[in-house]
C-alpha positions, 0 to 999 in steps of 0.5 A, a space after each residue: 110246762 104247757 103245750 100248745 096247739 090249735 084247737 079244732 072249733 065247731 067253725 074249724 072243718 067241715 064234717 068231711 074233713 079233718 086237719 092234722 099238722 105232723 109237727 117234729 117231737 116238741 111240746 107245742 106247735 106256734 099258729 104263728 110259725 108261718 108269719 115272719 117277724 118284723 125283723 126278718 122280712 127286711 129288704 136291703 133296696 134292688 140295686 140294677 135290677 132294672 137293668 138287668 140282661 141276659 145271663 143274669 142268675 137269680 137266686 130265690 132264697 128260703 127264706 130270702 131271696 138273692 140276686 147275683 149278677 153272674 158277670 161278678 158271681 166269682 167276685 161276689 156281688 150280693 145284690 138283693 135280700 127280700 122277704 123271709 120265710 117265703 116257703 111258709 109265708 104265703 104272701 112273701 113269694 109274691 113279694 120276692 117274685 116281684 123283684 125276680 120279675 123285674 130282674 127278668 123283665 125285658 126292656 119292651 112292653 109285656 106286649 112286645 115281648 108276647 109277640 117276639 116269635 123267639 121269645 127269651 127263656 127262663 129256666 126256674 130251679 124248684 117248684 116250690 110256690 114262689 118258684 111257681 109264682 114267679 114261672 106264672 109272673 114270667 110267663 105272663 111277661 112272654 117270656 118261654 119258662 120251664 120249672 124243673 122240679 126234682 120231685 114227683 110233684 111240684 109244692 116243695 114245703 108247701 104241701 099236704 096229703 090226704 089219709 082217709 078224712 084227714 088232711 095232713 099238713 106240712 106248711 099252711 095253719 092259715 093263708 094271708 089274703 084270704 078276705 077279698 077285700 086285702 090288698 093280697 088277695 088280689 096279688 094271689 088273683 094274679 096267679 091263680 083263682 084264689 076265689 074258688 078257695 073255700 076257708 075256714 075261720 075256727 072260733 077258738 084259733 088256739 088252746 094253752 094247756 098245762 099238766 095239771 089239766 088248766 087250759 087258756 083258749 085263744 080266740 080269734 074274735 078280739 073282744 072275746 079273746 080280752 074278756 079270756 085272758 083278763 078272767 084268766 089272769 086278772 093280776 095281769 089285767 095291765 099287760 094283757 089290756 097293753 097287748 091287746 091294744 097292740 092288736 087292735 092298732 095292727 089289726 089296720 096295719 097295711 103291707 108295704 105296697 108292692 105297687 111300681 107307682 110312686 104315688 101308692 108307695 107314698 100312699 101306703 108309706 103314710 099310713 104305715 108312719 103312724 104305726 112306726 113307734 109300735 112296730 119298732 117296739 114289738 121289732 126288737 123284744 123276742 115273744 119269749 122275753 115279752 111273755 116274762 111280763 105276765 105272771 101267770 104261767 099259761 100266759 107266759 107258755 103262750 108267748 115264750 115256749 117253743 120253736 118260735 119263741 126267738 121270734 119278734 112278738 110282732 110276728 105274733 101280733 099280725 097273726 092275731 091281728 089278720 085272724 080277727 079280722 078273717 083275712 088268715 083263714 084255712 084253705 080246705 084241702 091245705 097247701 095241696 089246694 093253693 099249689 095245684 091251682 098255680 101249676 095248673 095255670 102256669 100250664 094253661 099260660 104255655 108254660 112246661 113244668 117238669 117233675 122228677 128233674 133234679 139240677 146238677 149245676 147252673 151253667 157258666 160261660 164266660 161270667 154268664 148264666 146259659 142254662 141248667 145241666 140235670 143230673 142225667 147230664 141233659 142240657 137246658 139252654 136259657 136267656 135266664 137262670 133264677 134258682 127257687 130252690 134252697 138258696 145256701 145249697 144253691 149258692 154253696 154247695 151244688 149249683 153255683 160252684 162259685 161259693 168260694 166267692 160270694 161273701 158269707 151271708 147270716 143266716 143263709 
């Protein structure tokens, strides 16, 4: 048996500050829980999302996102799934706001729309970060948002507390796009200053230990990190040389461009084809099955011991891969420090964020969404209804009350 964990580098924090990650009673905690596997961050294509009119109920699953156009919710329609683990990942609500956005988005120019004296209204379900980002995005568009978030501070899983020095953290081990020169560091720009962030990179991203006191230290810096294992476990040398091939070759592996212009999807499209065989591969073998190819048994706890060890190794391999190449850093003051900004400028755009406001049921009339009912029996009228909170208890059991007709969904 062997246990994991993060290991706090002279880099890892500055002197006033220390990170503590409250984890559920297990023998180790994975760097990688908040990355999604290949296999999870599918997307099954938008269909009339650019079409989409007033009434429209958007439901942003955690971790997927779905889209129900209410005039068949009773019937059942599952229009879109995009994204995973949204609440963890921060890249992936950007990636869902986008296709909530252009579900809501008003037939006229941005500008138009900021200029209608009765803008449309959007009402969002949960404050959680793509809640947030969405709200921003939205209001950015003109439309009139409200977030209604049933706690005392808007975050949902993405949040962190101070005890003294300690920053105790609930969601982030690092934030993708945390170097100003990837692609998803100008997303973040879009919907707060990401360049006031300070980050840290630790040297030693991770420690393996055994009972027996044996330890295997995960670098961050690649060349560092082959020269470990293979002094670690020279009977492994083919494997570890294999893997860390993989590595290097992702370490250059773009995102899906989010981009609405074709000429970007190409281009992106192209770059991402000659990677294809590689991602298939590391797509379909969980990390667990991938660790029984090494002998040596810290090796093995590295990859296969866990909550994640049921996760495609990709996951495992982008998360070295964006470390090395300091674009996964550790914002000081965690979760809390990315939240509060993308409240804050939701704020300073016009838009209402209201705390300690729990929905009790999204409101139907006619096959068409109306608004929100809060659970102290006000009524909140809107042009829009998009639900960022658990999509399962949005869908099935609380707010839809249409879930005898949507169809099941795996997973959900």
């Amino acid at each position: 048996m062997s246990r994991r964990h993060h290991a706090d580098g002279d880099q890892m924090h500055e002197p006033e500050e220390r990170l503590m990650h409250p984890l559920p009673a297990q023998r180790h905690a994975h760097p990688d829980r908040d990355e999604p596997t290949d296999d999870e961050e599918r997307a099954i294509s938008v269909r009339n999302t650019s079409t989409a009119s007033a009434g429209q109920i958007v439901v942003s699953f955690a971790p997927r996102l779905i889209q129900i156009n209410s005039s068949t919710a009773p019937r059942s329609t599952l229009v879109d799934v995009c994204g995973a683990r949204p609440s963890n990942v921060p890249h992936a609500p950007i990636r869902a706001v986008r296709v909530v956005i252009r579900a809501i988005r008003s037939p006229h120019p941005a500008g138009v729309a900021a200029m209608n004296p009765i803008p449309r209204k959007v009402v969002i379900i949960g404050a959680g970060i793509a809640g947030l980002c969405a709200a921003v995005h939205a209001r950015k568009c003109g439309y009139a948002v409200t977030v209604l978030e049933q706690h005392e501070r808007p975050g949902g899983l993405a949040t962190s507390w101070q005890r003294g020095t300690y920053t105790f953290e609930a969601c982030l081990h690092w934030l993708l796009g945390s170097n100003l020169h990837d692609p998803t560091h100008a997303l973040w720009r879009e919907v707060f200053d990401i360049d006031r962030l300070h980050f840290v990179y630790p040297e030693e991203w991770m420690r393996v230990e055994s009972e027996d006191g044996n330890s295997l230290s995960i670098y961050s810096n690649l060349e560092r990190l082959e020269a470990e294992l293979l002094q670690h476990a020279p009977q492994d040398e083919a494997q570890i040389r294999q893997f860390m091939h993989a590595v290097r070759s992702l370490s250059h592996c773009p995102l899906p461009s989010l981009s609405s212009a074709w000429q970007d999807r190409l281009t992106t499209g192209l770059q991402l084809l000659r990677h294809m065989p590689l991602l298939q591969n590391l797509s379909h073998i969980t990390s667990e099955d991938y660790g029984k190819r090494f002998n040596d048994s810290l090796l093995r706890g590295f990859f296969g011991e866990g909550e994640n060890a049921q996760l495609a190794v990709v996951a495992l391999v982008f998360a070295l891969a964006w470390v090395s190449n300091r674009n996964a850093g550790y914002p000081i003051g965690g979760s809390h420090a990315v939240i509060g900004p993308i409240a804050q400028n939701l704020q300073q755009l016009g838009g209402v964020l209201r705390t300690g406001s729990s929905v009790e049921q999204i409101l139907v009339e006619d096959d068409t969404a109306v608004g929100v009912q809060l659970d102290d029996g006000e009524r909140i009228d809107a042009d829009w209804v998009v639900s960022a909170a658990d999509g399962h208890t949005t869908v099935y059991n609380r707010y839809c009350q249409v879930g005898a007709g949507v169809d099941e969904y795996n997973g959900a």
